[in-house]
MARVEXDREN-928781 format. One record per residue (C-alpha): residue number from 1; x, y negated, z negated; residue in three letters. Coordinates in steps of 0.1 Angstrom, whole numbers, m for minus. Layout:
! residues N
num=NUM | c1=X | c2=Y | c3=Z | residu=ala;
...
***
This chain:
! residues 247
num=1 | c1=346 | c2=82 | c3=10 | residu=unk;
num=2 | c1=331 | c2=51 | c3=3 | residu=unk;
num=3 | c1=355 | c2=27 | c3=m19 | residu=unk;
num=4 | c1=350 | c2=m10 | c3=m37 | residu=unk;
num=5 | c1=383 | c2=m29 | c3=m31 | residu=unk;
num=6 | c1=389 | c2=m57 | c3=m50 | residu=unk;
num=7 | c1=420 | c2=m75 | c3=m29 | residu=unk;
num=8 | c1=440 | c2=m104 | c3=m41 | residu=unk;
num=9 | c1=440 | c2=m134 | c3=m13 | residu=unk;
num=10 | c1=466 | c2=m161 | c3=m14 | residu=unk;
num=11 | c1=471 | c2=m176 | c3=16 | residu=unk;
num=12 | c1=508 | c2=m194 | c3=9 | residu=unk;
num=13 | c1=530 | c2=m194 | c3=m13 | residu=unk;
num=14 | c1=516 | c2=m231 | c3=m30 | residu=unk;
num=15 | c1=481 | c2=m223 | c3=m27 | residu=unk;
num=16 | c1=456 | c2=m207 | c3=m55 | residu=unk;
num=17 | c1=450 | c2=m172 | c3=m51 | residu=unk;
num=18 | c1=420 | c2=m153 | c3=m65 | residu=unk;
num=19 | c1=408 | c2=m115 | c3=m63 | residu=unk;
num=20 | c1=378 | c2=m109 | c3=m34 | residu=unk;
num=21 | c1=358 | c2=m79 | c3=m34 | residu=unk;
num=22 | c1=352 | c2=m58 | c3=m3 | residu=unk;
num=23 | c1=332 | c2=m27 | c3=11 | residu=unk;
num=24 | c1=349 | c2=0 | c3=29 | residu=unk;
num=25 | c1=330 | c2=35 | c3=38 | residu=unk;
num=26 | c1=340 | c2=65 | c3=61 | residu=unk;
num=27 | c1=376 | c2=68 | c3=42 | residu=unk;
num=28 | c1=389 | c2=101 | c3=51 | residu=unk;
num=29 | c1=410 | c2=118 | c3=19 | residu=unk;
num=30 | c1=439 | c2=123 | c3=43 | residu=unk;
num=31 | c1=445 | c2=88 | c3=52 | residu=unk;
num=32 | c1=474 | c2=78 | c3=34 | residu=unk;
num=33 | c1=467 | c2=43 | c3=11 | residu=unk;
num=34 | c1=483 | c2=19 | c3=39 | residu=unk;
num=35 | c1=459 | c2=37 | c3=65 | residu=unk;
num=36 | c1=430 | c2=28 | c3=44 | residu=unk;
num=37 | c1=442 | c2=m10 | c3=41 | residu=unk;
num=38 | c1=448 | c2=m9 | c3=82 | residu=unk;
num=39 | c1=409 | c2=1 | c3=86 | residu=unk;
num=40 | c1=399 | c2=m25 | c3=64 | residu=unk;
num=41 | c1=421 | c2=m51 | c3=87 | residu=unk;
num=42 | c1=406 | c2=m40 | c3=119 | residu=unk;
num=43 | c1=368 | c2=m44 | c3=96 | residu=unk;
num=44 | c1=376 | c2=m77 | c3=88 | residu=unk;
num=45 | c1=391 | c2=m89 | c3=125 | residu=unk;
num=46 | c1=359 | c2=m77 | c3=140 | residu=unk;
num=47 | c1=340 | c2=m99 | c3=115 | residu=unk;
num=48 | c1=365 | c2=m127 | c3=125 | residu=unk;
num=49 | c1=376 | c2=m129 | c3=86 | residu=unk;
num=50 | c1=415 | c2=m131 | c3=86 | residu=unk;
num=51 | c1=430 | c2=m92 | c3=73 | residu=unk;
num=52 | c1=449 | c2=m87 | c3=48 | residu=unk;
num=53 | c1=483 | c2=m91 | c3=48 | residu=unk;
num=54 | c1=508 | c2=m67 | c3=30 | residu=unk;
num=55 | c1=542 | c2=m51 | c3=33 | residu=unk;
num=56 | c1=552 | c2=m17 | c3=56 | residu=unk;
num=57 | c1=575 | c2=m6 | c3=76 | residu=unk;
num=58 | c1=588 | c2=28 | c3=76 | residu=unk;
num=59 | c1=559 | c2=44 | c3=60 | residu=unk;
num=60 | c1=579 | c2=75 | c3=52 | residu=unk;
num=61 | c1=585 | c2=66 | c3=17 | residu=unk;
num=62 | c1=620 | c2=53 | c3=25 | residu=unk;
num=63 | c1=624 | c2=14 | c3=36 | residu=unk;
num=64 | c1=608 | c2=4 | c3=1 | residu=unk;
num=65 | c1=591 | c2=m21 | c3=15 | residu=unk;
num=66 | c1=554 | c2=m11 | c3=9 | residu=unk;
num=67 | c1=551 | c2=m17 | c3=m28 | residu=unk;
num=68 | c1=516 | c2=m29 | c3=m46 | residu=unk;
num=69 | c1=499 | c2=m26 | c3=m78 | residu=unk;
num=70 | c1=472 | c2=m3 | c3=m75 | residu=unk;
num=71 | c1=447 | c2=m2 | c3=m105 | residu=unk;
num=72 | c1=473 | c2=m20 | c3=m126 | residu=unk;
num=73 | c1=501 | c2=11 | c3=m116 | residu=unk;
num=74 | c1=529 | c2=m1 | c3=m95 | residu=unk;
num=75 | c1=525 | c2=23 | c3=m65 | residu=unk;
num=76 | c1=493 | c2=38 | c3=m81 | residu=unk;
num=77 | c1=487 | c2=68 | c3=m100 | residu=unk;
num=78 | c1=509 | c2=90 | c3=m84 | residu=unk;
num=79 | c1=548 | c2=92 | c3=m85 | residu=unk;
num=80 | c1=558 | c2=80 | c3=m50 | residu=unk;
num=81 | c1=555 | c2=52 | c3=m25 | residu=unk;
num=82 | c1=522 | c2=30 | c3=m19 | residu=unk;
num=83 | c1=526 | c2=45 | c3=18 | residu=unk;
num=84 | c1=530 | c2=84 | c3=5 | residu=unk;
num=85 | c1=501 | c2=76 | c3=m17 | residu=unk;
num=86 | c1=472 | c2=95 | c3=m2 | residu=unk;
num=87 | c1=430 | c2=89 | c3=m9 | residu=unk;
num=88 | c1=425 | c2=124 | c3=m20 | residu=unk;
num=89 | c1=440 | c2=103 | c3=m52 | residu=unk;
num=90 | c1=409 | c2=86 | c3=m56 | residu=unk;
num=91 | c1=369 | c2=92 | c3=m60 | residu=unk;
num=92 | c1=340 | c2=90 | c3=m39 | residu=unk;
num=93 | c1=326 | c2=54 | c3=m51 | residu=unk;
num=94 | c1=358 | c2=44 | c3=m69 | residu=unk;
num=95 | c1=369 | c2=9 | c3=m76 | residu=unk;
num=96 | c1=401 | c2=1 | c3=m65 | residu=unk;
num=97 | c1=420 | c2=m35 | c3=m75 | residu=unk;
num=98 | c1=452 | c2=m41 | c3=m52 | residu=unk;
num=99 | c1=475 | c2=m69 | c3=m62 | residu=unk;
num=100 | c1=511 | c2=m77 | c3=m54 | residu=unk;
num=101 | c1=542 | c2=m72 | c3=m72 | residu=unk;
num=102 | c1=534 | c2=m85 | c3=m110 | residu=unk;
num=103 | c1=571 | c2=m108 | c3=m115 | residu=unk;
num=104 | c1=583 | c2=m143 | c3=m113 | residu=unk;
num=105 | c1=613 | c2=m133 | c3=m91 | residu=unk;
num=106 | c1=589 | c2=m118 | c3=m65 | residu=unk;
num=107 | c1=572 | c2=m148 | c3=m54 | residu=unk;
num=108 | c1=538 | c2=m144 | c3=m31 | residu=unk;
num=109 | c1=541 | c2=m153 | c3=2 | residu=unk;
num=110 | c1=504 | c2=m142 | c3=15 | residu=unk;
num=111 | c1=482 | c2=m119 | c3=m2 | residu=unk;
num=112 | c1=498 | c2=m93 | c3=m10 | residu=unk;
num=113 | c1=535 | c2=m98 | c3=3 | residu=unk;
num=114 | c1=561 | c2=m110 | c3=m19 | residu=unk;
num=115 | c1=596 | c2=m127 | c3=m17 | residu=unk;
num=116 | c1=619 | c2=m97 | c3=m28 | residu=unk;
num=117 | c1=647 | c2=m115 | c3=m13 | residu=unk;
num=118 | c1=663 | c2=m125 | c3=m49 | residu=unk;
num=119 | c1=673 | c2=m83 | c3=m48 | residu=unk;
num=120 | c1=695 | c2=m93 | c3=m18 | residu=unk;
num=121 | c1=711 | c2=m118 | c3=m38 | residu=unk;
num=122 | c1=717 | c2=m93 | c3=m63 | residu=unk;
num=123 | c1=736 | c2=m70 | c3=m37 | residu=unk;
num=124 | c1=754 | c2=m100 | c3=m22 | residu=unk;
num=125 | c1=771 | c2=m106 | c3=m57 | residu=unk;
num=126 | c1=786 | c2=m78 | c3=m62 | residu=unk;
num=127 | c1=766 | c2=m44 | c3=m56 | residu=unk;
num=128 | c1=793 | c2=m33 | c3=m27 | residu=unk;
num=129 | c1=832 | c2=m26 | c3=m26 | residu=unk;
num=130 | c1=858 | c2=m39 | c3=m2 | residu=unk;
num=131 | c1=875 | c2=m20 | c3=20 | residu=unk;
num=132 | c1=896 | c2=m22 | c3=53 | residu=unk;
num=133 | c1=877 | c2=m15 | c3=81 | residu=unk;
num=134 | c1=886 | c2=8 | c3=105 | residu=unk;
num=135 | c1=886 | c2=49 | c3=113 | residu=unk;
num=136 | c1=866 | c2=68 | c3=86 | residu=unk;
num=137 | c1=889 | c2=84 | c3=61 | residu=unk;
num=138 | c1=894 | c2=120 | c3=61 | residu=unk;
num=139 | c1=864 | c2=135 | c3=35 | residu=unk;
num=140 | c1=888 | c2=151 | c3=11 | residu=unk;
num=141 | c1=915 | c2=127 | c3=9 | residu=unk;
num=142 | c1=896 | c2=114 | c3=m21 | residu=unk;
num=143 | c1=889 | c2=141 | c3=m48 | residu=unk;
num=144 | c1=858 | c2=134 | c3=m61 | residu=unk;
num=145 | c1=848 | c2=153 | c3=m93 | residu=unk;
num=146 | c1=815 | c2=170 | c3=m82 | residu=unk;
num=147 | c1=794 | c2=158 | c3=m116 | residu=unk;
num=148 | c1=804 | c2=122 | c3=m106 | residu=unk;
num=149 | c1=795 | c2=129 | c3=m70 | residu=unk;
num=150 | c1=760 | c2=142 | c3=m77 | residu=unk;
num=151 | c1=753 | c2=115 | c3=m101 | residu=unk;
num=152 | c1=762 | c2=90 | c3=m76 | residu=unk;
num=153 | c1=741 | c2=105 | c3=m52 | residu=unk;
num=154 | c1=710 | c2=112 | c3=m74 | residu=unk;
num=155 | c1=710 | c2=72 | c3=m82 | residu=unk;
num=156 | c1=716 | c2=63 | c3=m48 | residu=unk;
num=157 | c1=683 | c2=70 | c3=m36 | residu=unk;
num=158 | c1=668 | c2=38 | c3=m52 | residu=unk;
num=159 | c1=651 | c2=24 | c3=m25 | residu=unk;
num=160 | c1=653 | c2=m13 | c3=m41 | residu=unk;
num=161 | c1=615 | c2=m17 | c3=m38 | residu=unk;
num=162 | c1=609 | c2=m36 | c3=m69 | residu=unk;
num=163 | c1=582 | c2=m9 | c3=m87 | residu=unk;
num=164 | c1=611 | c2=m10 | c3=m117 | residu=unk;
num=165 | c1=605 | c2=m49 | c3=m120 | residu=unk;
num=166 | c1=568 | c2=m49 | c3=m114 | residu=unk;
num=167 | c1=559 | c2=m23 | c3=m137 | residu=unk;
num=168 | c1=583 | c2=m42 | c3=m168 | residu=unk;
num=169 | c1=565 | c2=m63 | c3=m193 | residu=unk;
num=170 | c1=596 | c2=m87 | c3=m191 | residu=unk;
num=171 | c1=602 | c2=m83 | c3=m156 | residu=unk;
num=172 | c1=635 | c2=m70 | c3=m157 | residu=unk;
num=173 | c1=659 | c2=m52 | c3=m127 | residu=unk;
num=174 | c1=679 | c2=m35 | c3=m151 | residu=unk;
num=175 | c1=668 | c2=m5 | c3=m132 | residu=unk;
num=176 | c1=679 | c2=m15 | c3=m99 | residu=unk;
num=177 | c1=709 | c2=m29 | c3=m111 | residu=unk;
num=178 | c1=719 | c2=m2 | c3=m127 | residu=unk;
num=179 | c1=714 | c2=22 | c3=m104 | residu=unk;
num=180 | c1=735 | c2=3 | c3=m79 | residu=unk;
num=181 | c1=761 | c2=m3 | c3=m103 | residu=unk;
num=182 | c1=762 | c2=36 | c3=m120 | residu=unk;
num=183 | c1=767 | c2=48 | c3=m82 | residu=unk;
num=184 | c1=795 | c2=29 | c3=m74 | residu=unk;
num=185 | c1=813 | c2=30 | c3=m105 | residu=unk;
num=186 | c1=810 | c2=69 | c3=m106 | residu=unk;
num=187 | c1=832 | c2=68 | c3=m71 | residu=unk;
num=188 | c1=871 | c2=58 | c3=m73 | residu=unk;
num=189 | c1=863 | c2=39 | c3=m46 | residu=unk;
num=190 | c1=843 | c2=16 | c3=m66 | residu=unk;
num=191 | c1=868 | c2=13 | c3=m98 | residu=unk;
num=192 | c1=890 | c2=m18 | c3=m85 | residu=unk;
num=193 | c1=859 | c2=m38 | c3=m85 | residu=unk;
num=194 | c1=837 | c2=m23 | c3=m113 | residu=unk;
num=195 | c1=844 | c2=m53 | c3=m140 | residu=unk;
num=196 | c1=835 | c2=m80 | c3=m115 | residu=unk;
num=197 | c1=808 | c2=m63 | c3=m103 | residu=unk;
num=198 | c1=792 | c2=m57 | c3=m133 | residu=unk;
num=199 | c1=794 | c2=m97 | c3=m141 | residu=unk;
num=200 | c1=786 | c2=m109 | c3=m113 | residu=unk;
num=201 | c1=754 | c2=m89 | c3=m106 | residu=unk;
num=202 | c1=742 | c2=m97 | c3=m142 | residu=unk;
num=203 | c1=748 | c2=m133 | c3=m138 | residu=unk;
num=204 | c1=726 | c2=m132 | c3=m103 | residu=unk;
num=205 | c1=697 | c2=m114 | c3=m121 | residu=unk;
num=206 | c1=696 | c2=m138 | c3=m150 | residu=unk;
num=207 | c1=695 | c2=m171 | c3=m124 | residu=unk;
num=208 | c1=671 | c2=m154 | c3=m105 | residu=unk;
num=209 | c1=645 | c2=m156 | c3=m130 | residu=unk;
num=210 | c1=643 | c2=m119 | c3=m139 | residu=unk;
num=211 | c1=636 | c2=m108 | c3=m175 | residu=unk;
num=212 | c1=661 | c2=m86 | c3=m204 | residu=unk;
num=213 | c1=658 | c2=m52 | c3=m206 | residu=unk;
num=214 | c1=641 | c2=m41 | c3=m241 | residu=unk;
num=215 | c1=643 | c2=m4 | c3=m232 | residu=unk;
num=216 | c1=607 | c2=2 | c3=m232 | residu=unk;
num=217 | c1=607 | c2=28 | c3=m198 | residu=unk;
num=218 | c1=583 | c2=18 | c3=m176 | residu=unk;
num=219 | c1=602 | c2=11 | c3=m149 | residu=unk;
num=220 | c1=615 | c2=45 | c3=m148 | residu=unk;
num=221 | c1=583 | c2=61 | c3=m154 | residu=unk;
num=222 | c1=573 | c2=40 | c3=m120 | residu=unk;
num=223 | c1=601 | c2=45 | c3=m99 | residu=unk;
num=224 | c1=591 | c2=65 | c3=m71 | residu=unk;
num=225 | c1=624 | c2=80 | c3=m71 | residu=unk;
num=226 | c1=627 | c2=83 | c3=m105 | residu=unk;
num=227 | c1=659 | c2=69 | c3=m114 | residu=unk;
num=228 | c1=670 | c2=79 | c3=m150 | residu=unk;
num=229 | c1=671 | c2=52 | c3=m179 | residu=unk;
num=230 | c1=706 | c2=59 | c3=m186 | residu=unk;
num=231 | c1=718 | c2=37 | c3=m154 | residu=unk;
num=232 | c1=706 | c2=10 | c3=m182 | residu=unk;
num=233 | c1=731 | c2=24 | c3=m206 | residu=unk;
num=234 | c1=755 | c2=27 | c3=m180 | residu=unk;
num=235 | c1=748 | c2=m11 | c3=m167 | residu=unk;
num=236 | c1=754 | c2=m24 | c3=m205 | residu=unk;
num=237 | c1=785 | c2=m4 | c3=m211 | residu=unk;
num=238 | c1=803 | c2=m13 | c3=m178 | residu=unk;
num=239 | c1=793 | c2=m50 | c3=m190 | residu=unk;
num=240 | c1=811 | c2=m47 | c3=m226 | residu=unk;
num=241 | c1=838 | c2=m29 | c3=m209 | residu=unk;
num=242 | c1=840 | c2=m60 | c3=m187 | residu=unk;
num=243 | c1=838 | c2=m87 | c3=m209 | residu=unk;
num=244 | c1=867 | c2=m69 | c3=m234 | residu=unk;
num=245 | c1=888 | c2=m72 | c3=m204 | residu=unk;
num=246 | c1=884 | c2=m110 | c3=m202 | residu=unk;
num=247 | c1=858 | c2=m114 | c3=m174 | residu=unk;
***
């Protein structure tokens, strides 16, 4: 295959970034999408130009870490992470435009790598529940009702790599958030702390900058792991529930 990539270039965080079109031929269909970036790299350090730098880790479709708007998708076309994202997607002569996460809270630090820390800070507030440390606990000496259990599972899986926010016209980690806050609050291990942790994650994602949810479902039509919309119902329940009770 034989691809045009247009590539956005920033090279810090307080310097002007623009789009720069390059040439790429001999792109097998199997390579996955970060593959194909990686031969570009190794094009572009032979012809002493500086490579592009962008986001991986596991490349298993798992760290989250990989995450890039691909033709104006975030991922790409397909349902699944930039690095499970294969060139059998894409044509023979196709024009491909690559940018990074589209969101105020995700900062660019070079090219195509953004500042995703303000999802720690998220976590940090409240998206955990405290417990004595020690020997694990025996697995049925908390009934869990298996509905609740599967549910906490199934929204689990977010992978916190931002697609949610990237793909929102507002910007908003509703998503995110409310997967992280429907799987503990579906656990009795996570009901001492559900009001506070409902409040306190909502407060961190407004002072981070990110936008209010207005329930139009792109994020979850771009989640690679496709993390229902009702979290958001669940996030904005457990939030009137908590501010009833005074927090």
């Amino acid at each position: 295959m034989k691809l045009t990539l247009k590539i956005w270039r920033q090279a810090g965080p307080a310097e002007k970034g623009g789009m720069h079109t390059y040439e790429l031929d001999g792109v097998s269909e199997d390579m996955s999408f970060l593959e194909m970036l990686d031969v570009l790299n190794e094009q572009l350090i032979e012809q002493g130009e500086d490579p592009v730098a962008f986001d991986s880790d596991c490349r298993e479709g798992i760290c989250g870490m990989c995450g890039l708007m691909i033709n104006g998708d975030a991922h790409g076309p397909e349902v699944t992470t930039t690095c499970q994202l294969h060139m059998r997607s894409f044509s023979d002569g196709e024009t491909i435009t690559i940018e990074p996460w589209r969101a105020e809270a995700f900062p660019v630090l070079k090219d195509l790598v953004v500042d995703r820390s303000a999802f720690d800070r998220i976590i940090a507030a409240g998206g955990y529940i405290s417990v004595n440390t020690g020997s694990a606990p025996e697995a049925h000496s908390v009934p869990v009702p298996r509905d609740d259990a599967l549910r906490a599972f199934n929204v689990a899986t977010c992978i916190g790599c931002g697609a949610c926010v990237a793909a929102c016209p507002n910007g908003s980690a509703s998503l995110f958030m409310g997967a992280k806050i429907t799987h503990l609050g579906e656990l009795p291990q996570g009901q001492p702390e559900r009001d506070t942790r409902v409040v306190d994650m909502v407060a961190q994602h407004d002072h981070e900058g990110f936008g209010g949810c207005t329930n139009i479902g792109q994020c979850t039509a771009a989640c690679p792991k496709e993390i229902p919309l009702d979290v958001i119902s669940q996030l904005n329940k457990d939030l009137r529930t908590a501010m009833r009770h005074g927090h």
